[in-house]
C-alpha positions in Angstrom: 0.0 0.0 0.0 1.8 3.6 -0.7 1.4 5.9 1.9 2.0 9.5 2.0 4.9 10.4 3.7 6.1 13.7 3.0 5.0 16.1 5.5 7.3 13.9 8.2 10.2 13.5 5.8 10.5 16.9 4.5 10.9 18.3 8.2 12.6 16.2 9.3 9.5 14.9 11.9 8.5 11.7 13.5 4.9 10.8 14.1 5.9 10.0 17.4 7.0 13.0 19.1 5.4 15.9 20.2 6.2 19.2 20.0 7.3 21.1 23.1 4.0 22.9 23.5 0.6 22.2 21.7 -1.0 24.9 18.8 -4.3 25.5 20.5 -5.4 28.2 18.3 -3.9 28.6 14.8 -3.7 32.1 13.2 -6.3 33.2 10.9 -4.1 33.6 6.9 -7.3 33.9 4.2 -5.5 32.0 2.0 -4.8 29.5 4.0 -6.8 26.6 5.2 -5.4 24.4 8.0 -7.4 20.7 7.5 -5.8 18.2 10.1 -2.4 17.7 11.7 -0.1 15.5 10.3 3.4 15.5 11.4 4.8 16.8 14.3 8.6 17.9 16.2 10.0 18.9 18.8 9.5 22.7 17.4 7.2 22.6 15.1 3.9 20.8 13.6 2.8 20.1 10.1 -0.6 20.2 9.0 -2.1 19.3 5.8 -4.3 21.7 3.9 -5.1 24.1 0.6 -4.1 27.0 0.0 -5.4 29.8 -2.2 -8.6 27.5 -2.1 -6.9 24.9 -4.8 -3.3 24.2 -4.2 -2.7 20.8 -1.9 0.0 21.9 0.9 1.6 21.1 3.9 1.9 23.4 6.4 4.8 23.9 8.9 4.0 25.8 12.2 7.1 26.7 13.7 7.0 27.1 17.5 10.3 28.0 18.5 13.7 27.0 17.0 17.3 28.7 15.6 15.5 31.8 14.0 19.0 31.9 11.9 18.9 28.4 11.0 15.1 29.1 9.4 15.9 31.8 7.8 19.0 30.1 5.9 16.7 27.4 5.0 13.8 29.9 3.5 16.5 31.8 1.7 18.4 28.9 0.1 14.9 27.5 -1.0 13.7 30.9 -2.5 17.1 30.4 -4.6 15.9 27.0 -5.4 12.4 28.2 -6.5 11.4 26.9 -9.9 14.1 24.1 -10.4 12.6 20.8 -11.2 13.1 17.8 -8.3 13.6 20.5 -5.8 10.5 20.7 -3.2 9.2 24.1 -3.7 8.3 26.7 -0.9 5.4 29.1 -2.0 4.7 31.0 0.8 6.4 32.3 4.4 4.2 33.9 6.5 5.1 35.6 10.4 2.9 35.7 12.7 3.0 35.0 16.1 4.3 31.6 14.1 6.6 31.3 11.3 4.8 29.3 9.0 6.4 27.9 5.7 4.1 26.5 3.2 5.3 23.8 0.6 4.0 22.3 -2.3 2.1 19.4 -1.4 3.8 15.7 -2.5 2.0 12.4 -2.8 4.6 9.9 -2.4 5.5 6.5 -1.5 7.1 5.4 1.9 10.8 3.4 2.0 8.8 0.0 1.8 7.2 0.5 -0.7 10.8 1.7 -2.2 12.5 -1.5 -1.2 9.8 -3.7 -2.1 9.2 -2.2 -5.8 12.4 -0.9 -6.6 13.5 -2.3 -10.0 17.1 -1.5 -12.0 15.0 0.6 -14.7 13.3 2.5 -11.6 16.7 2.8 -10.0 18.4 4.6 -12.7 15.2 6.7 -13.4 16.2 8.0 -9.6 19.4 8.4 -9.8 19.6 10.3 -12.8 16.3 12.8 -11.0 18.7 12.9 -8.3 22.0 13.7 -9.9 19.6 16.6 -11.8 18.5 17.9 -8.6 22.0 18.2 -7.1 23.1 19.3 -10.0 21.0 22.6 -9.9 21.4 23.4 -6.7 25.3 23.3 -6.9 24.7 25.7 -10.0 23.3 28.1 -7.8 26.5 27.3 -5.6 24.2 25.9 -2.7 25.2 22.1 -1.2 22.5 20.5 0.8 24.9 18.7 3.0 22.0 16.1 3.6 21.3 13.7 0.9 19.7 10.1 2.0 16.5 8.3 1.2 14.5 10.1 4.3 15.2 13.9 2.4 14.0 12.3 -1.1 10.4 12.1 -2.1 10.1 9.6 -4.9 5.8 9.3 -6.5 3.9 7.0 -7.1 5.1 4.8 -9.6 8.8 6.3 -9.5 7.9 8.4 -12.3 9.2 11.8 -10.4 11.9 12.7 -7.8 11.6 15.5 -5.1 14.7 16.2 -2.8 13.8 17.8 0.2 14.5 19.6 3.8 17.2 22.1 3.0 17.6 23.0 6.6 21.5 21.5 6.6 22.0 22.8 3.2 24.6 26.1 2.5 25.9 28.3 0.1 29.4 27.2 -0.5 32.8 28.9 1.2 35.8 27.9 2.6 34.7 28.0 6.0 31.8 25.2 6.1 30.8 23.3 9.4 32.1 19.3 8.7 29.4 18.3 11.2 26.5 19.5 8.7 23.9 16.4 8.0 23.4 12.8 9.2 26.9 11.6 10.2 26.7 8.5 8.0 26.6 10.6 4.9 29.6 12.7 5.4 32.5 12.3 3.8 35.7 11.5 4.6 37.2 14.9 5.1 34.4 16.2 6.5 34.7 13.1 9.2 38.6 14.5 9.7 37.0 18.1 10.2 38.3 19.6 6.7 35.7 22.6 6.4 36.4 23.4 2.5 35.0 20.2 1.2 32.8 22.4 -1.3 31.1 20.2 -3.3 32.0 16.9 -2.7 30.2 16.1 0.4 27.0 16.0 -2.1 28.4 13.6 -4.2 30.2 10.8 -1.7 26.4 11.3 0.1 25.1 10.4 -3.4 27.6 7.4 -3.7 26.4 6.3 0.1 22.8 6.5 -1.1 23.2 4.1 -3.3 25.1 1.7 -1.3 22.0 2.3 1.4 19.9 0.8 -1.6 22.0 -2.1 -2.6 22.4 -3.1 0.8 18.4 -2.7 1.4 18.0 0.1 4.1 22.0 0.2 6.1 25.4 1.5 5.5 27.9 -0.4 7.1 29.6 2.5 8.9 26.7 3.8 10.5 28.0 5.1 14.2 27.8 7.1 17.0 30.9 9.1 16.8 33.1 10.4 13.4 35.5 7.9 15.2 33.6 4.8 14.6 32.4 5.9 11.1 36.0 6.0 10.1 36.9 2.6 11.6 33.7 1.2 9.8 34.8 2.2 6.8 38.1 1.6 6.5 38.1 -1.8 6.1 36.0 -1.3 2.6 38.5 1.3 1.2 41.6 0.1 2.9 44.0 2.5 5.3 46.7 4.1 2.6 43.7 6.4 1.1 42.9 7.7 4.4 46.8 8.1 5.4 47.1 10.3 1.8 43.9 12.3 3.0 45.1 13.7 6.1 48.3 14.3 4.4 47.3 16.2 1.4 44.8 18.4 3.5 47.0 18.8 6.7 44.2 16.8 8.3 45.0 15.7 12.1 44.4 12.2 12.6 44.9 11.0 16.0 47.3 7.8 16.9 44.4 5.4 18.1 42.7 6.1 14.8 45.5 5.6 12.9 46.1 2.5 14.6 42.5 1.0 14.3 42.9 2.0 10.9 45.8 0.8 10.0 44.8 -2.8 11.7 41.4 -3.3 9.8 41.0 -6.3 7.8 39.8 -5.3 4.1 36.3 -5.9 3.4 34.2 -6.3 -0.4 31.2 -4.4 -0.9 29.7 -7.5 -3.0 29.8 -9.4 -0.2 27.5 -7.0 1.9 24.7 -6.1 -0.9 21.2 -7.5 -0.6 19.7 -6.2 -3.8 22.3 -7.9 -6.3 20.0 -7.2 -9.7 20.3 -3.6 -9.0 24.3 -4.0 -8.7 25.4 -4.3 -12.5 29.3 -3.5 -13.5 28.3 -0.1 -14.3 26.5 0.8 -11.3 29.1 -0.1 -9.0 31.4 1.7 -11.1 29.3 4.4 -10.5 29.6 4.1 -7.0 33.0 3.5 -6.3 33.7 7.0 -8.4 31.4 8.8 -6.1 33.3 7.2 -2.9 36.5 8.2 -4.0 38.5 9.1 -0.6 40.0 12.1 -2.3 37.7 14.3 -3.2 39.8 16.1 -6.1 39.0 12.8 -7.9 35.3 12.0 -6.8 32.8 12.7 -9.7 31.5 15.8 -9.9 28.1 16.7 -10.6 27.9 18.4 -14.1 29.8 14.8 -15.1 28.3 12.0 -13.4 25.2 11.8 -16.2 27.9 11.0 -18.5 29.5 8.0 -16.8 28.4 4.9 -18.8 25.7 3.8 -16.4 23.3 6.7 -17.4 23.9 5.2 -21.1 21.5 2.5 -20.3 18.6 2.1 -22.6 15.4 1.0 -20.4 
């Protein structure tokens, strides 16, 4: 059955908790009609409704929160307005609430993902995906955040919507490496290098696809930037890890150069669940995107040219 998850995946929200403090009356907009809650966090709650009397939305009450780190979201995505497979914001509106309203998105759960998923819908994703990156780092924005919980993929995996921008940022040399879910950042972001530019999009584009070949897990997932680099090692080897630190002046402590050096190589084959998705190409694919030096990941005005975009489904 496909269920619509998208107002608790675009913010971010869990069904489960409850906001600090419950909405008992919600302002009066006239172009806005609230119809029933849907989603709720710790600062804010979602609600599903219309607005301008036709247009499906969802509607994010914000209670309390980083005021800065809202208004970095609302002005990245007014940046982003217009550009296909990027959720769209229509309307911000202060009151004694912020209130963002978004496009509305029928779209299927991870599941129904998982359970439907096909090599011809795979690649039909990836290459939405790589668009939607794409754009955004033409507009020199990274969104620091990609995974399957931040993509909205309908019905029938005919369209692709990446969402929540709220980790995303224009691009400097001064960038914060803890940005995002810690499984998704890359190597030098791990070893606290803060002018990773672009490339922390593209190795969390490489991890999203190992996430689908391995069914729902990454095999570094950890508590600590510690433990994520011990995971991974093993998959990659130690000498690429060595030649990061030294070609970015990036201090790695003795313990984790020990546990690094120690680890016992690991094969990706031997971890992936979904081996019909998994061709040569893919893979290939992949392995370019989790390239431990960035300087030679892929970049994302080229990786629609590797070969496995050159499949005819």
């Amino acid at each position: 059955m496909v269920q619509q998850h998208f107002y608790s995946d675009i913010f971010g929200l869990f069904m489960k908790r409850e906001p600090r403090k419950k909405i008992e009356h919600l302002p009066e907009i006239p172009e806005l009609v609230f119809e029933k809650p849907i989603g709720g966090g710790f600062f804010s709650q979602v609600y599903y409704g219309s607005y301008n009397g036709t247009i499906p939305v969802a509607i994010k009450v914000i209670q309390r929160g980083s005021e800065q780190t809202v208004n970095n979201e609302i002005e990245l995505l007014n940046q982003l307005f217009g550009l296909h497979h990027i959720v769209q914001l229509l309307k911000v509106y202060d009151t004694e609430y912020r209130i963002l309203v978004f496009k509305h998105i029928d779209s299927i759960d991870s599941n129904y993902f998982f359970v439907h998923i096909s090599p011809k819908r795979f690649h039909r994703v990836l290459k939405y995906l790589v668009r939607a990156i794409k754009y955004a780092h033409m507009k020199g924005i990274v969104h620091r955040d990609i995974k399957l919980g931040n993509i909205l993929i309908l019905k029938h995996f005919q369209d692709l919507v990446l969402i929540d921008w709220g980790c995303g940022c224009k691009v400097t040399n001064e960038m914060s490496p803890k940005a995002g879910s810690r499984t998704c950042r890359s190597p030098e972001m791990l070893l606290g290098y803060n002018d990773y530019g672009y490339g922390c999009d593209m190795w969390a584009l490489g991890v999203f696809i190992l996430y689908t070949l391995c069914k729902g897990s990454v095999p570094w997932k950890a508590n600590s930037s510690f433990d994520v680099l011990v995971k991974m090692a093993p998959y990659f080897g130690s000498s690429p890890f060595f030649d990061l630190s030294e070609k970015y002046y990036l201090s790695m402590s003795c313990e984790l150069a020990e546990e690094i050096s120690s680890c016992e190589r690991k094969a990706f084959s031997d971890i992936i669940v979904l081996k019909e998705l998994a061709d040569s190409d893919l893979m290939d694919l992949m392995l370019s995107l989790l390239c431990i030096d960035p300087e030679h990941r892929l970049k994302s005005n080229n990786v629609l040219q590797h070969r496995y975009f050159s499949h005819k489904y």
